[in-house]
Every structure is written in C-alpha cells, then in structure tokens.
C-alpha positions in Angstrom: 38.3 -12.4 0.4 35.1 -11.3 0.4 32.5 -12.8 -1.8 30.7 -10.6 -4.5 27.0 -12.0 -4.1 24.9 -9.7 -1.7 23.3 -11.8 0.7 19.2 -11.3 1.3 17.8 -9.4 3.9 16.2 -12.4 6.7 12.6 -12.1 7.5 12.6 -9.6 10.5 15.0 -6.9 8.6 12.3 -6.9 6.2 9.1 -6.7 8.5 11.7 -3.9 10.4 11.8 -2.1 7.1 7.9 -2.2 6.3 7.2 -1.3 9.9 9.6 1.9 9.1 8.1 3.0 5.8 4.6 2.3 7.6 5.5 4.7 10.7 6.5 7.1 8.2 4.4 7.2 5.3 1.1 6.5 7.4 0.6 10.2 8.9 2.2 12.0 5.7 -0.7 10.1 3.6 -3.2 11.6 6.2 -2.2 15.0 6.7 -1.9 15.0 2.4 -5.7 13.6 2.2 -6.7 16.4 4.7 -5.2 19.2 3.0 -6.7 17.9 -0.6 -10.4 17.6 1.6 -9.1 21.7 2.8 -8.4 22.9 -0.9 -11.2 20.9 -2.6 -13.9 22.0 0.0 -12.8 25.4 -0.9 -12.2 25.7 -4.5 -15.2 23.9 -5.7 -19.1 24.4 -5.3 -21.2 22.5 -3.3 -22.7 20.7 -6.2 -18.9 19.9 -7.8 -18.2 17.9 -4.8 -21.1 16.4 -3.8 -20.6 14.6 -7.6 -16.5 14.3 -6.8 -17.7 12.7 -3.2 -20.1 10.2 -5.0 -17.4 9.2 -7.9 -15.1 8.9 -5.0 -17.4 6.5 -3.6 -18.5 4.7 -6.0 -15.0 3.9 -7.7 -14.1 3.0 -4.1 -17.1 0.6 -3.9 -15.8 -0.9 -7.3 -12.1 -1.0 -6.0 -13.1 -2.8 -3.1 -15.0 -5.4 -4.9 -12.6 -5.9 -7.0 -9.6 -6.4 -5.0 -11.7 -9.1 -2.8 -9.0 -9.2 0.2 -5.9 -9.9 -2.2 -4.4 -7.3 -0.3 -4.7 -8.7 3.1 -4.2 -12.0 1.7 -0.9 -11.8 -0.3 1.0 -11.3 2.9 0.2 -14.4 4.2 1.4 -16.4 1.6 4.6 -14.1 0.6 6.8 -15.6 3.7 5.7 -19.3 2.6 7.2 -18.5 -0.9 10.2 -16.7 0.5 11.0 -19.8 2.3 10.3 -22.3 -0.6 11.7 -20.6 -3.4 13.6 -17.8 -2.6 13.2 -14.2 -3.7 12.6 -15.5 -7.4 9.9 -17.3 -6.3 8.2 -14.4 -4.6 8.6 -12.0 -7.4 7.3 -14.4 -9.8 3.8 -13.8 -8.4 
C-alpha cells in the first residue's frame, strides 16, 4: 500500500531545480531589459529618460541599501533551517 504523505524533495533536487529556473529565466530577464532599454530609448525624449535613468537609479541606490545583503544571506541559513526544522521551519521565516 502506498502511503498518502508526499515525501519532500532532498537538498540537491532542490538546488537542481533552482539551477533550472536560473538557466532559464536568466537570459529571458536580459533579452526583456534590452528590448524595454530599445522601446524606451525610442519612444521617449532625451530629457524623459535622462529623469526615468536617474529615478532608476536612485530607487536602485535606496533598494540596495535597504536590502543590506539579505538576499545573499538568506541562502546560507535556509539549508541550516531545512535540516533543523523541516520545511515548516523554513517557511516560518
């Protein structure tokens, strides 16, 4: 008999999966901020976005101050919770 509670994905299947969507999404997120640079660069006046470049950059400057390396640090500690609490654990935070 088979038993009805799914099992969770180990470790590597889910660094295999990230590595996937990575490969994938990666280059489609590049050629996408290309095309918007294309359209933009053509549809608006020099002026219009010299101010969209320097709102760009400045909410970029705040976004990175703001995030302080939580992104790059979260991964670290994710595997530690998986391992001491489970998925529960990891979604908790």
């Amino acid at each position: 008999m088979a038993s009805s509670t799914p099992k969770n994905p180990s470790l590597a299947t889910q660094v295999s999966r990230a590595v996937l969507w990575n490969t994938l999404f990666v280059p489609l997120r590049l050629l996408a901020e290309v095309l918007s640079t294309v359209v933009k660069l053509n549809l608006l006046s020099p002026a219009a976005y010299g101010l969209l470049a320097l709102v760009s950059g400045a909410n970029n400057g705040l976004g990175t101050t703001v995030d302080l390396g939580t992104q790059r640090t979260l991964p670290k500690y994710i595997p530690e919770l998986s391992r001491a609490g489970g998925r529960r654990r990891c979604c908790a935070y």
